[in-house]
mmCIF file of the N, C-alpha and C atoms, coordinates in Angstrom:
data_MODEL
# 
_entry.id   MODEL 
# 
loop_
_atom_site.group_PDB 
_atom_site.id 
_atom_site.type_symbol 
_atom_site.label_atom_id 
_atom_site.label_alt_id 
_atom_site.label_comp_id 
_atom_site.label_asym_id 
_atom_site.label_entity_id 
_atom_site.label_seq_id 
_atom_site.pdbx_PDB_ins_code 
_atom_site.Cartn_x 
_atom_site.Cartn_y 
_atom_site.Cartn_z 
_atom_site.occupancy 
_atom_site.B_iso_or_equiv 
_atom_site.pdbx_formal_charge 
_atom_site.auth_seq_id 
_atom_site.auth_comp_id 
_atom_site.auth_asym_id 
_atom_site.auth_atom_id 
_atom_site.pdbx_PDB_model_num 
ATOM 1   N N  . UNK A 1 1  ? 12.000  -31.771 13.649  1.00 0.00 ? 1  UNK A N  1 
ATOM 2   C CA . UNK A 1 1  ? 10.945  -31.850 12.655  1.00 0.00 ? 1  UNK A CA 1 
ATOM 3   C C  . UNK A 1 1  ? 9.580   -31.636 13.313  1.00 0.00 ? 1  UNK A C  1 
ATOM 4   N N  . UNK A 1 2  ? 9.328   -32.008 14.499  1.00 0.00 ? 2  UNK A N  1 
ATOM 5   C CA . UNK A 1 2  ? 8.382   -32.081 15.154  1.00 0.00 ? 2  UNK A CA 1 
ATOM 6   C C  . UNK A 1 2  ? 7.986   -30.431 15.976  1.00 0.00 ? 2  UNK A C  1 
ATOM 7   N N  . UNK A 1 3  ? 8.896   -29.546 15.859  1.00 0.00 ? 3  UNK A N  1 
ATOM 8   C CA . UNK A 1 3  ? 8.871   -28.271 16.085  1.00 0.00 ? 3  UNK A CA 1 
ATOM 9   C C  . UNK A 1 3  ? 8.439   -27.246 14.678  1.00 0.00 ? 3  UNK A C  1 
ATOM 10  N N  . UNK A 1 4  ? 8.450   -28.066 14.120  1.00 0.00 ? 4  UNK A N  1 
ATOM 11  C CA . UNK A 1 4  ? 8.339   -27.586 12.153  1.00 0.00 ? 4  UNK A CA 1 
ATOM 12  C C  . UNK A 1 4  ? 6.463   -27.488 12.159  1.00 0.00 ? 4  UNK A C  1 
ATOM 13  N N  . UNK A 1 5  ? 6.558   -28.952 12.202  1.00 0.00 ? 5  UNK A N  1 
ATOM 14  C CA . UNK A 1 5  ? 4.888   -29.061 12.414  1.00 0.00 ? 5  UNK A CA 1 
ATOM 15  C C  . UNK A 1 5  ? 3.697   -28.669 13.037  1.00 0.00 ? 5  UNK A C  1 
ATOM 16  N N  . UNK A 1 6  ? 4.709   -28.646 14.560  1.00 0.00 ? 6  UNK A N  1 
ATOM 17  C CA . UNK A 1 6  ? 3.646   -27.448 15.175  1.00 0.00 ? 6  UNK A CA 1 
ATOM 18  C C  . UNK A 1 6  ? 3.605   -26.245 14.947  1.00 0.00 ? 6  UNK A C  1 
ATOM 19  N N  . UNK A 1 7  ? 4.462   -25.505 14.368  1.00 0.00 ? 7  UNK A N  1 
ATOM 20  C CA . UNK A 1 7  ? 4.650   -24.390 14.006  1.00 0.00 ? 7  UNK A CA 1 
ATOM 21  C C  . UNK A 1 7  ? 3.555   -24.315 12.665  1.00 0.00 ? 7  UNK A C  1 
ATOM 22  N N  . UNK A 1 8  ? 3.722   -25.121 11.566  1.00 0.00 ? 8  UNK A N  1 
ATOM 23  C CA . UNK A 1 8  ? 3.038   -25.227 10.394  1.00 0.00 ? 8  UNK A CA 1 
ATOM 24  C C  . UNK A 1 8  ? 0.831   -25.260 11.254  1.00 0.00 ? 8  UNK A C  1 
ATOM 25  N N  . UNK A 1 9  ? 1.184   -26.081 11.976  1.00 0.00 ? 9  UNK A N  1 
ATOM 26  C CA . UNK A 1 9  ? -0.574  -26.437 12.401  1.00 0.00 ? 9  UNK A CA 1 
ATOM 27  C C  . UNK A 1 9  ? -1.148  -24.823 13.097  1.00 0.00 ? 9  UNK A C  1 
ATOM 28  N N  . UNK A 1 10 ? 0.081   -24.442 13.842  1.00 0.00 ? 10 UNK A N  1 
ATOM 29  C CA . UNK A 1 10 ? -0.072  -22.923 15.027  1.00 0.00 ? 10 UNK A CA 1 
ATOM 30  C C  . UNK A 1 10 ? -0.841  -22.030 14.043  1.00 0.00 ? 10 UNK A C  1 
ATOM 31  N N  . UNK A 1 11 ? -0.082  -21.910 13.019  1.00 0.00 ? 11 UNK A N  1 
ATOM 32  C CA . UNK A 1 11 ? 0.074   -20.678 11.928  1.00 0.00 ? 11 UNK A CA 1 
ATOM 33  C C  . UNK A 1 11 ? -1.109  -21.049 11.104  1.00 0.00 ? 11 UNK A C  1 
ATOM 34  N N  . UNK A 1 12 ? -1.515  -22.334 10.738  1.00 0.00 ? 12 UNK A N  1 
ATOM 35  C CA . UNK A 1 12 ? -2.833  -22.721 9.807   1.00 0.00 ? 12 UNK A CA 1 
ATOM 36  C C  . UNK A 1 12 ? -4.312  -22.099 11.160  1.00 0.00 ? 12 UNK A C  1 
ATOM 37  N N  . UNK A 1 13 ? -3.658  -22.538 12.246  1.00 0.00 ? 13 UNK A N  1 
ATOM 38  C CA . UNK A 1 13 ? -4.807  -21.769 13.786  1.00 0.00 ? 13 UNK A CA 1 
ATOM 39  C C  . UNK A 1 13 ? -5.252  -20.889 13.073  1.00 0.00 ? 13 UNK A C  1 
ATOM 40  N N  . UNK A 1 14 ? -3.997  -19.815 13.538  1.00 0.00 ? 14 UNK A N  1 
ATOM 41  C CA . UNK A 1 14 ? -4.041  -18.493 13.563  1.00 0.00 ? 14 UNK A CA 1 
ATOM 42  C C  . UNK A 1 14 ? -4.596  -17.833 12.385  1.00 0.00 ? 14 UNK A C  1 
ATOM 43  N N  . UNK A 1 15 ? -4.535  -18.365 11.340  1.00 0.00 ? 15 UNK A N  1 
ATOM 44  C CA . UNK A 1 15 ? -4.737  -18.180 9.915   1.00 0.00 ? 15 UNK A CA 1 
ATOM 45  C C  . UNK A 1 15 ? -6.542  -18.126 9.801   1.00 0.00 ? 15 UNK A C  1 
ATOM 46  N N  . UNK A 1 16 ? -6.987  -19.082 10.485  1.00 0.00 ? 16 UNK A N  1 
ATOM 47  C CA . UNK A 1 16 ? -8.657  -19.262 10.494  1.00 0.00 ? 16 UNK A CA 1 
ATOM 48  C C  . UNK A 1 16 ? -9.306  -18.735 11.217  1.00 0.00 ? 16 UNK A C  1 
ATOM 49  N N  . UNK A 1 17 ? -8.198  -17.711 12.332  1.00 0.00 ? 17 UNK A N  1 
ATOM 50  C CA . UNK A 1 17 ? -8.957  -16.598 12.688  1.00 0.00 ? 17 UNK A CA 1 
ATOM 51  C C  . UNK A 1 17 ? -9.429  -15.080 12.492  1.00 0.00 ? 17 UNK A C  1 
ATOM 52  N N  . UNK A 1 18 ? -8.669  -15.285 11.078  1.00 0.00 ? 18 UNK A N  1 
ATOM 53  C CA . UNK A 1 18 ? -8.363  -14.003 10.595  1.00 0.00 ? 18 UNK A CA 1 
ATOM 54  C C  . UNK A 1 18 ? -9.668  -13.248 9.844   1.00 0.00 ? 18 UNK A C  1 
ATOM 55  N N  . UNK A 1 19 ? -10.160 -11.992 10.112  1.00 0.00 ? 19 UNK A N  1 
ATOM 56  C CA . UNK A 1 19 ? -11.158 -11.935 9.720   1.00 0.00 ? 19 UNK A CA 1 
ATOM 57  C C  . UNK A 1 19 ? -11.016 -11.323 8.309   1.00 0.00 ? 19 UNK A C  1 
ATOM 58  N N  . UNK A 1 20 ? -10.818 -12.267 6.788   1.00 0.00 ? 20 UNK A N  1 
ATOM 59  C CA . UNK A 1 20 ? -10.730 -11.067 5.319   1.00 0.00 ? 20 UNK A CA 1 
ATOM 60  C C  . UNK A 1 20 ? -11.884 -11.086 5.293   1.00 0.00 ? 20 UNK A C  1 
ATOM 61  N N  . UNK A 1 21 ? -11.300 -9.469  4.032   1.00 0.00 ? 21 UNK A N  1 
ATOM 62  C CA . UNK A 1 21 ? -12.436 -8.407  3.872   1.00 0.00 ? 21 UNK A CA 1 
ATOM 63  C C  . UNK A 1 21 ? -12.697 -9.547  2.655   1.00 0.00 ? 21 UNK A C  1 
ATOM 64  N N  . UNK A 1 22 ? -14.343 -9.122  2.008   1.00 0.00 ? 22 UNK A N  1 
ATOM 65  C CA . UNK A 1 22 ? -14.951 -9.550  1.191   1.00 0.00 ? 22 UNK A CA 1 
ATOM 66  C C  . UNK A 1 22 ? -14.032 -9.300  -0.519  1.00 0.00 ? 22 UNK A C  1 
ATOM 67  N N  . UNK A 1 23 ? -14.662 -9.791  -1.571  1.00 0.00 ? 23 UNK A N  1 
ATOM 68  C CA . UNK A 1 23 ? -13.721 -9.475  -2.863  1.00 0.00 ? 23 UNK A CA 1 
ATOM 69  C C  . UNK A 1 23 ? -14.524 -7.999  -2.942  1.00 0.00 ? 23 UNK A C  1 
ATOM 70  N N  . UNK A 1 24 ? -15.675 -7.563  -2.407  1.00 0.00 ? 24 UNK A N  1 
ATOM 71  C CA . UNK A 1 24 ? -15.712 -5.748  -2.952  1.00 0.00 ? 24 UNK A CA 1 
ATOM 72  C C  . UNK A 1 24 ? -14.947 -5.094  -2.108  1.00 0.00 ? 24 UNK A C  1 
ATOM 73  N N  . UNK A 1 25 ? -14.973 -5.389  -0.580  1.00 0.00 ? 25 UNK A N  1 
ATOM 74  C CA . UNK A 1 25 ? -14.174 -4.816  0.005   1.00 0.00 ? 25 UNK A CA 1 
ATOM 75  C C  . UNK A 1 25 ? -12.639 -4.767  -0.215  1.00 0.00 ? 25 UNK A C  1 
ATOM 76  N N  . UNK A 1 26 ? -12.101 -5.973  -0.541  1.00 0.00 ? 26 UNK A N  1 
ATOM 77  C CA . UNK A 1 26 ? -10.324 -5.906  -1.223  1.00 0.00 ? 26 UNK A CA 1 
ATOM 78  C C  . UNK A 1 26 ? -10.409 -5.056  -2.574  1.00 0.00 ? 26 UNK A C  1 
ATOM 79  N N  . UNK A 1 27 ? -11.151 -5.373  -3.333  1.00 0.00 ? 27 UNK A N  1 
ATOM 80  C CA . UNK A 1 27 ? -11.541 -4.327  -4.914  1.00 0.00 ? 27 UNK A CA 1 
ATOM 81  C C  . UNK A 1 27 ? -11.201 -2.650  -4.599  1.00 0.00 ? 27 UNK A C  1 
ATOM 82  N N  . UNK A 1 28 ? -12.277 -2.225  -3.138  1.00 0.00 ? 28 UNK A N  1 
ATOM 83  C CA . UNK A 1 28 ? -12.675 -0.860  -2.851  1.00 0.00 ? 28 UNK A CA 1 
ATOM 84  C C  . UNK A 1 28 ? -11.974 -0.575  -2.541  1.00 0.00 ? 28 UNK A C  1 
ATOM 85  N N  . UNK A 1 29 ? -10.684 -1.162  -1.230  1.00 0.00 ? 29 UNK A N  1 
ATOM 86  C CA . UNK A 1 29 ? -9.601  -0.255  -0.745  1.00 0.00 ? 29 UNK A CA 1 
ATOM 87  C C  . UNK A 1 29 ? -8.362  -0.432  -2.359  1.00 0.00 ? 29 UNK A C  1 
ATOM 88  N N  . UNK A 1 30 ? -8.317  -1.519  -2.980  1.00 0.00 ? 30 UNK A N  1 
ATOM 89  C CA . UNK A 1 30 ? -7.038  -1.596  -3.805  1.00 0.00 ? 30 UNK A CA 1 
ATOM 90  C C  . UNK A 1 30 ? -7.464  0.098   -4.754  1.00 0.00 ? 30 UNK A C  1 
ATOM 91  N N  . UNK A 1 31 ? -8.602  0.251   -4.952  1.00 0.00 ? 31 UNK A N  1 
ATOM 92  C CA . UNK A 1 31 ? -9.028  1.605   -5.996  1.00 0.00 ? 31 UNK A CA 1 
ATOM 93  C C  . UNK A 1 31 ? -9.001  2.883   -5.266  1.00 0.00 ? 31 UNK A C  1 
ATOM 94  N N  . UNK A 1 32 ? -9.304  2.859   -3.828  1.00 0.00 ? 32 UNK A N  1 
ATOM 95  C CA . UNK A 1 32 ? -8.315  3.970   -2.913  1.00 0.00 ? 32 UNK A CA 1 
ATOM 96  C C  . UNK A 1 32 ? -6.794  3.795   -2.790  1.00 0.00 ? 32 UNK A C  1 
ATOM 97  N N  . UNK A 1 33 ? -6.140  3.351   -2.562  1.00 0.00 ? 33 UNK A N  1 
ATOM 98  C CA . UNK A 1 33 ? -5.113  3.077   -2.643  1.00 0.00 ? 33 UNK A CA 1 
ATOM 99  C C  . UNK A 1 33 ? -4.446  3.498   -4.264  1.00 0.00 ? 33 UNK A C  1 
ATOM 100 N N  . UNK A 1 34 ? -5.135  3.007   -5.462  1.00 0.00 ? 34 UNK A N  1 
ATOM 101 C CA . UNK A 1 34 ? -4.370  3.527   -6.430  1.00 0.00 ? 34 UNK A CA 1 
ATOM 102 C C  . UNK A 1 34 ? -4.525  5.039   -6.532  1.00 0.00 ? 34 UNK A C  1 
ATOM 103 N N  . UNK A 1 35 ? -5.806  5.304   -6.334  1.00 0.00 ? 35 UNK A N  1 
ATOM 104 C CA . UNK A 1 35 ? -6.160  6.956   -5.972  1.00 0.00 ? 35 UNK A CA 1 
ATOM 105 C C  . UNK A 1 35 ? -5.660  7.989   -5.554  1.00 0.00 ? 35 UNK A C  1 
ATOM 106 N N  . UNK A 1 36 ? -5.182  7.446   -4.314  1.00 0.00 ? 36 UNK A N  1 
ATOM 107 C CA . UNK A 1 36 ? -4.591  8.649   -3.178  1.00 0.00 ? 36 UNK A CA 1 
ATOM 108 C C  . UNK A 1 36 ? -2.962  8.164   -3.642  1.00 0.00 ? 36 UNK A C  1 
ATOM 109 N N  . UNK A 1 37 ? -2.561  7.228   -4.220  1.00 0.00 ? 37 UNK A N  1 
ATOM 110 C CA . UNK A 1 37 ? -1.095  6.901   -4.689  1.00 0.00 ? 37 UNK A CA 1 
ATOM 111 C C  . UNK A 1 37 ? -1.386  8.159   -5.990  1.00 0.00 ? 37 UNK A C  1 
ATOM 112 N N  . UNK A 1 38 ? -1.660  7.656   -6.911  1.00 0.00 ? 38 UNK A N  1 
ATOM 113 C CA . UNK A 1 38 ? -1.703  8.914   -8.163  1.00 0.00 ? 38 UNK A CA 1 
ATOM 114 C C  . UNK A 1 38 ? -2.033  10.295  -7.662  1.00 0.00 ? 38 UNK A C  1 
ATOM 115 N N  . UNK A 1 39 ? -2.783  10.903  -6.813  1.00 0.00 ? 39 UNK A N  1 
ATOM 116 C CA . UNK A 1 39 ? -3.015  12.278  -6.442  1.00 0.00 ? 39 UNK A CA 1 
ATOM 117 C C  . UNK A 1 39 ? -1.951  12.590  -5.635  1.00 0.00 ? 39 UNK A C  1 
ATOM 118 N N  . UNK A 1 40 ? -0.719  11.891  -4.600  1.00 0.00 ? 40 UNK A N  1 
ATOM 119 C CA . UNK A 1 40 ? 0.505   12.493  -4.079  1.00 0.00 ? 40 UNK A CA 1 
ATOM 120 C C  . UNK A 1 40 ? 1.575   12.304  -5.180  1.00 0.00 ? 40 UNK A C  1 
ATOM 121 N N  . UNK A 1 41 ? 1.441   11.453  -6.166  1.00 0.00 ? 41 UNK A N  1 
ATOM 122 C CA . UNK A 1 41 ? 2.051   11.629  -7.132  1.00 0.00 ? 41 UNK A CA 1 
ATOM 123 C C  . UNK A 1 41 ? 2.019   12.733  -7.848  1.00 0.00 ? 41 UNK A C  1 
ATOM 124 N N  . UNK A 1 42 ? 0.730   13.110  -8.388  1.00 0.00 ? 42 UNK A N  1 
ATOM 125 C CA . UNK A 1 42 ? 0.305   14.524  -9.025  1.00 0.00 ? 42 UNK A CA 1 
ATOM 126 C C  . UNK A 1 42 ? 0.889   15.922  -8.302  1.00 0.00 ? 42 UNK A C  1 
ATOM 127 N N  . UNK A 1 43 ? 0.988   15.321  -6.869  1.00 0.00 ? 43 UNK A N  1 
ATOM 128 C CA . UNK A 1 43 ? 1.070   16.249  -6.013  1.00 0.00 ? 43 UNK A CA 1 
ATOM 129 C C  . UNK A 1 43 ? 2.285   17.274  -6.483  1.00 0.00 ? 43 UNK A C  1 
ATOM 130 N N  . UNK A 1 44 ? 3.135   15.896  -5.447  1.00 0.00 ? 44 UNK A N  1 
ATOM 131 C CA . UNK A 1 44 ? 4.279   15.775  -5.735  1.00 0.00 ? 44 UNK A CA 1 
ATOM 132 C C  . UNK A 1 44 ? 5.396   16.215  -7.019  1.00 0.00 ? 44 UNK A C  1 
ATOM 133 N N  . UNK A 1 45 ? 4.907   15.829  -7.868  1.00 0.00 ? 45 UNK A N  1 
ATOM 134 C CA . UNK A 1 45 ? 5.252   16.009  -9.128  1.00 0.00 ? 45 UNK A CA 1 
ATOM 135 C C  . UNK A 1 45 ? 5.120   17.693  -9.779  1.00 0.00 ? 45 UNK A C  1 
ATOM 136 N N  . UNK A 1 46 ? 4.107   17.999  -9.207  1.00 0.00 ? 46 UNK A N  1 
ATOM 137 C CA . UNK A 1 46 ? 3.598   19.207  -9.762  1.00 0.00 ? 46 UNK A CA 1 
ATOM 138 C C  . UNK A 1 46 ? 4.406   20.621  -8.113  1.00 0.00 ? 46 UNK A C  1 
ATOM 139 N N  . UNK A 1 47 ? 4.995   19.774  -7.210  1.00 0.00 ? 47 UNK A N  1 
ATOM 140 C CA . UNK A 1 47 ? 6.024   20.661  -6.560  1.00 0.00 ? 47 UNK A CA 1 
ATOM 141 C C  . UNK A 1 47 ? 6.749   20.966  -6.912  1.00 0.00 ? 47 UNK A C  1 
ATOM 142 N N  . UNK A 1 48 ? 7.606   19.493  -7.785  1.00 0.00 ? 48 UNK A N  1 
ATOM 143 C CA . UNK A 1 48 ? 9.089   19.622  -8.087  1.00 0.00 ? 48 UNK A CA 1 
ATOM 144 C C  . UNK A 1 48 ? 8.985   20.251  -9.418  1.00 0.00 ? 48 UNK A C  1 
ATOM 145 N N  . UNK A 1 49 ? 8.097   20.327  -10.129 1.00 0.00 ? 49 UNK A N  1 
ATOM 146 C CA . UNK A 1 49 ? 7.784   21.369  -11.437 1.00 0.00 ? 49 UNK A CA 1 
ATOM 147 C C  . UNK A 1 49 ? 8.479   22.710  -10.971 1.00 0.00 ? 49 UNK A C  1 
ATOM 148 N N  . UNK A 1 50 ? 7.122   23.226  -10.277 1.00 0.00 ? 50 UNK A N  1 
ATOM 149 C CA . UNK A 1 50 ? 7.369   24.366  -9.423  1.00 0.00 ? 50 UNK A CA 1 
ATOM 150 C C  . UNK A 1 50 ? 8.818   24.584  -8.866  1.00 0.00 ? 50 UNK A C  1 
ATOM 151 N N  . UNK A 1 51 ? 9.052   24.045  -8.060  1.00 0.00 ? 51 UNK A N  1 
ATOM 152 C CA . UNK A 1 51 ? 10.485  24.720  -7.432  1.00 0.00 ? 51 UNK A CA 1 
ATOM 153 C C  . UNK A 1 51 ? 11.375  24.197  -8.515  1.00 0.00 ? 51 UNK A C  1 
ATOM 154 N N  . UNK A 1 52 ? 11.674  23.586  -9.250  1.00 0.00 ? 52 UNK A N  1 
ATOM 155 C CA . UNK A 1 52 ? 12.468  23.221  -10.124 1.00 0.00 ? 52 UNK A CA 1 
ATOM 156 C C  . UNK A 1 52 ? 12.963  24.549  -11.670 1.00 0.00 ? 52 UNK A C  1 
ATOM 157 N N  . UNK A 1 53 ? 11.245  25.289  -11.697 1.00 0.00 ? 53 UNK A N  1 
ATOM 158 C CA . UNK A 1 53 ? 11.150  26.442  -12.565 1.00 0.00 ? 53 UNK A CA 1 
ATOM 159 C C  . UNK A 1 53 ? 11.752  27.707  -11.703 1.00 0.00 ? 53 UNK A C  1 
ATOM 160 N N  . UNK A 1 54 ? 11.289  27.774  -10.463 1.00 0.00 ? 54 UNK A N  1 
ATOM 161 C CA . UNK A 1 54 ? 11.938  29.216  -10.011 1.00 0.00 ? 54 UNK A CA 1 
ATOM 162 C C  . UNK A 1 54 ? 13.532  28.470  -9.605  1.00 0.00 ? 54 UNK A C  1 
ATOM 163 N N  . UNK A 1 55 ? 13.903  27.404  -9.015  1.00 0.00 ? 55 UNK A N  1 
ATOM 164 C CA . UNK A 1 55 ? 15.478  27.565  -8.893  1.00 0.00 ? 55 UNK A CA 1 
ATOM 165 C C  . UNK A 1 55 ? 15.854  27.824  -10.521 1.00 0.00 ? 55 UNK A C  1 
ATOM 166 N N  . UNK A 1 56 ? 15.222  27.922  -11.833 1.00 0.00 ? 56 UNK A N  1 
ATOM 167 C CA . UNK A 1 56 ? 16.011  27.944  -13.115 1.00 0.00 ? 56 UNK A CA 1 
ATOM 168 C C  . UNK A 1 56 ? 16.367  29.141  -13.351 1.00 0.00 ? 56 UNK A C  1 
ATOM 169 N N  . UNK A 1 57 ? 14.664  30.045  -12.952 1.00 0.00 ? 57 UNK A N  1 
ATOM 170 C CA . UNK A 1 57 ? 14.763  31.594  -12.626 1.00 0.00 ? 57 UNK A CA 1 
ATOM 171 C C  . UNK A 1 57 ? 16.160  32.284  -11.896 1.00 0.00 ? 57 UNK A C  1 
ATOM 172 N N  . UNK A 1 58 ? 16.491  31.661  -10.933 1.00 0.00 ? 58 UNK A N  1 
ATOM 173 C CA . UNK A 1 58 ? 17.737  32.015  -10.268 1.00 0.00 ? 58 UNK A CA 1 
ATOM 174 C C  . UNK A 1 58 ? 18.962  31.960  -10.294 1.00 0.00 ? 58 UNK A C  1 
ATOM 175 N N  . UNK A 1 59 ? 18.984  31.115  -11.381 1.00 0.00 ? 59 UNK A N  1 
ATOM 176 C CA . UNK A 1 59 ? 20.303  30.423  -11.151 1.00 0.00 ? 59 UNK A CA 1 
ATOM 177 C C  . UNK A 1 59 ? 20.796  30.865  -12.754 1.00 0.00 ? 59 UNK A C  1 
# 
């Protein structure tokens, strides 16, 4: 039990050294992040269009 606790106190340490980003800064990357997620989506999506129309052509 006594290996529990130090472990629990280590990790609360380590925890208060951590430097978080501000709430604009967590806001700014979560709205890049949905960004560049939807534009490889678009991407993406708009490949398998594409090769999906000429393999129909072929086949």
């Amino acid at each position: 039990m006594e290996k529990i606790i130090s472990f629990v106190k280590e990790a609360k340490e380590e925890l208060m050294k951590v430097n978080w980003p501000t709430k604009k800064q967590a806001i700014n990357y979560t709205l890049i992040i949905v960004a560049v997620s939807i534009a490889v989506a678009l991407f993406l999506g708009g490949l398998d269009y594409v090769f999906s129309d000429v393999l129909k052509k072929f086949i």
